[in-house]
C-alpha positions in Angstrom: 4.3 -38.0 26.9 2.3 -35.3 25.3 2.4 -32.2 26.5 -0.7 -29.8 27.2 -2.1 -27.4 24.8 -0.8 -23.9 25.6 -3.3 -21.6 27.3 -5.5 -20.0 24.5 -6.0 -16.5 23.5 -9.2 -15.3 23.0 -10.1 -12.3 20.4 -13.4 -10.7 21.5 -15.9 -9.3 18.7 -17.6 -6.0 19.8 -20.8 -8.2 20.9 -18.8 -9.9 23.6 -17.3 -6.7 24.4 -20.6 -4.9 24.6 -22.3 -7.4 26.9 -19.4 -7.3 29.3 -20.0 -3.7 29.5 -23.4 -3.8 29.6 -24.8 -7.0 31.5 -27.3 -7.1 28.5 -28.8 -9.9 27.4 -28.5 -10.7 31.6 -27.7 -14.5 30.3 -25.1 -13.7 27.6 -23.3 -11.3 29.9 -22.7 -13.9 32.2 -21.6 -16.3 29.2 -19.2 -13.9 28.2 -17.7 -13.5 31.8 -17.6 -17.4 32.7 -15.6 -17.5 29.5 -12.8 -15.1 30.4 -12.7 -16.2 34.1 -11.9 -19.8 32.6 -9.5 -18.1 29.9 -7.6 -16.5 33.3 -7.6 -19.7 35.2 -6.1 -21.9 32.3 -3.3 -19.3 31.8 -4.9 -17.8 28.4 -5.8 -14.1 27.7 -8.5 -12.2 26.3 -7.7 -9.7 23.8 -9.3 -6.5 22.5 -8.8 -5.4 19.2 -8.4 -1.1 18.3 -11.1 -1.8 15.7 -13.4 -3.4 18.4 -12.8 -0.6 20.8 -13.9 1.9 18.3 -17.2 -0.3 17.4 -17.8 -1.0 21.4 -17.4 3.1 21.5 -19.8 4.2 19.2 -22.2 0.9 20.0 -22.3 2.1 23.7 -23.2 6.2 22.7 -25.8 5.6 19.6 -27.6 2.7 20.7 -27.4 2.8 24.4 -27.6 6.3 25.4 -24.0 6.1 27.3 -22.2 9.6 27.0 -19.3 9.8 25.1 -16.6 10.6 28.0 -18.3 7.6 29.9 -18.2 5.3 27.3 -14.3 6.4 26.9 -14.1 5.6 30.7 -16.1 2.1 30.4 -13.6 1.2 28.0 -10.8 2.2 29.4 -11.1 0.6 33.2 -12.1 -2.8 30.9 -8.6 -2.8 28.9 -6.8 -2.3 32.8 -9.0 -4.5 34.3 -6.7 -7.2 34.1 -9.6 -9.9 32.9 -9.6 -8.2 29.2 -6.1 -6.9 27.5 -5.8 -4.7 24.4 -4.2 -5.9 21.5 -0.4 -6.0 21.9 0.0 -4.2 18.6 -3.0 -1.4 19.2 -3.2 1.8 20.3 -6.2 1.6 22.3 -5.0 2.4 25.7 -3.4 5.4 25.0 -6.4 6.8 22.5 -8.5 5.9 25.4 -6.1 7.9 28.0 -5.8 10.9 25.5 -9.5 10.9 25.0 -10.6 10.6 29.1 -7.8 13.8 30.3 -8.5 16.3 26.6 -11.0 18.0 25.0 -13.8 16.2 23.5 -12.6 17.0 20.3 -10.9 15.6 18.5 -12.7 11.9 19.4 -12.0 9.1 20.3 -11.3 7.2 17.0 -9.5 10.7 15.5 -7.0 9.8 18.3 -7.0 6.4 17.4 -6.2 6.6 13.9 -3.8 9.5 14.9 -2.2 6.8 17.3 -1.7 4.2 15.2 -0.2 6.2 12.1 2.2 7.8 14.7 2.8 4.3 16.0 3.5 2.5 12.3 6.1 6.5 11.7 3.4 7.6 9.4 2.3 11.4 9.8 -1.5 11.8 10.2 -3.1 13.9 7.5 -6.8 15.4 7.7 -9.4 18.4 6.9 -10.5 18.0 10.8 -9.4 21.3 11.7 -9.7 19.4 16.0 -6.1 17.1 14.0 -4.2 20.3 15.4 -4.3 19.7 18.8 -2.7 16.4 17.9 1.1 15.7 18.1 2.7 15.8 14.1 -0.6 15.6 12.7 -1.0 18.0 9.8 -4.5 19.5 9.2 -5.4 20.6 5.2 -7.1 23.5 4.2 -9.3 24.4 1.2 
């Protein structure tokens, strides 16, 4: 007796991403939310990349108007929603946290990329003079 293909994991692109936040194009919106309702219900999971996040981020501010701390926010109640999960190896979630309680600089992908080199023991390096309010991160001058 065979036995049944393990649940599937999706990886969502920024596109899929952006019409679940969205509801634009009305029809693909819904495609994209049929899909990970059946992902759920067959056991898989839906997975957001760091990389994705950042694209979704800047996607939702430049070409749809949404401010910065709301698109932070947008993202961030997706990746808890329990329907879409970030990548297990990211940093998303706490870039996203860090980004929604601090100062609006440094951004949202500064504290990515600051997350992630912490994350892999690498010490973040920069001219961004906003890296100092940034655990470890050292900050160059000229």
């Amino acid at each position: 007796m065979a036995s049944p293909d393990p649940p599937q994991s999706l990886g969502l692109d920024t596109s899929v991403v952006i019409r679940l936040l969205t509801g634009e194009p009305p029809a693909q919106a819904r495609r994209a939310l049929a899909l990970l309702e059946e992902t759920q219900a067959a056991g898989g999971r839906a997975i957001v990349s760091d990389l994705v996040v950042s694209e979704a981020y800047f996607a939702l501010h430049a070409h749809y108007g949404v401010p910065k701390r709301e698109a932070v926010l947008a993202l961030l109640e997706m990746l808890q929603s329990g329907l879409v999960f970030p990548d297990s190896d990211g940093c998303a979630v706490d870039a996203l946290r860090a980004a929604a309680r601090g100062p609006a600089r440094p951004g949202l992908v500064d504290r990515l990329i600051h997350a992630q080199y912490l994350a892999r023991a690498r010490r973040p390096v920069s001219f961004e003079k906003a890296f100092r309010k940034l655990k470890d991160a050292l900050v160059l001058g000229v």
